[in-house]
N, C-alpha and C positions, 0 to 999 in steps of 0.2 A: 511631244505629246504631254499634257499638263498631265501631274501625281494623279488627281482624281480619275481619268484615264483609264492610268495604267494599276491603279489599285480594283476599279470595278470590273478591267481585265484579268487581273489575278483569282477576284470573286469568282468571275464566270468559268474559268479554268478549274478552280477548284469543285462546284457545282458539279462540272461535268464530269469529273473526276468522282466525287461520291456518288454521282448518278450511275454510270459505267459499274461500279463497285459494288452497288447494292444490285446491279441487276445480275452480277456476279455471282454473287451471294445466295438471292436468290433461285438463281439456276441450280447452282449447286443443290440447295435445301431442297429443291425438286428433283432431283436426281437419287436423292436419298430417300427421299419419302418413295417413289416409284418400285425402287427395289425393293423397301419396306411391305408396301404392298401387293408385291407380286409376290413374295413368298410367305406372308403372315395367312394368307388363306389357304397355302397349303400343309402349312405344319399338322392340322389333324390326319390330313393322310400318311404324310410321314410316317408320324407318331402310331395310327394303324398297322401301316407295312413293317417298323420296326418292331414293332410287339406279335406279328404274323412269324416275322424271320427267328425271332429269339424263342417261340412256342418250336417252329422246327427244328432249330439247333436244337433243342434242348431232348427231342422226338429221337432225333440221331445218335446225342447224349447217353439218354435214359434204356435206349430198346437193341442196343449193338448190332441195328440188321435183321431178326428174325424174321421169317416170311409175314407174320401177320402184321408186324411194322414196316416191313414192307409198302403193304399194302397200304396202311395207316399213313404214311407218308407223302405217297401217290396221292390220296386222296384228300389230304389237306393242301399240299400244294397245289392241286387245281382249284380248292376253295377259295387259297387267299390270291388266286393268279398270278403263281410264282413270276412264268414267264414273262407279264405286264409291269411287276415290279421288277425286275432284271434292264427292262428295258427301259423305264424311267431312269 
């Protein structure tokens, strides 16, 4: 096989090899952005439910129980749909 050949062999090997590589790459970089985006439009609600939870703690905190926190309690948890955020 003359040099020239086996040097535009080596080119093409190589080629294939950055090609494979980048498509690599690329997959990757798409895998990242996906998850990216799957969770960056839910951080507002997060962000809601953890400021829902941290008002009740603090409900629990501040009122040690009395009936009328009690009641206070019951009824903010059906506001911020304790049991929906439980279940996310």
């Amino acid at each position: 096989m003359p040099s020239s050949a086996i040097i535009n062999w080596e080119d093409q090997i190589q080629k294939e090899k950055m090609f494979s590589l980048g498509k690599l790459v690329a997959g990757i970089a798409e895998e990242l952005n996906n998850a990216i985006n799957f969770n960056h439009p839910n951080l507002p609600h997060a962000q809601r439910y953890i400021t829902d939870l941290i008002k009740l703690i603090d409900l629990y905190e501040k009122n040690h129980l009395n009936i009328d926190t009690e009641i206070e309690i019951k009824i903010f948890t059906k506001l911020i749909d304790l049991n929906f955020i439980k279940s996310e």
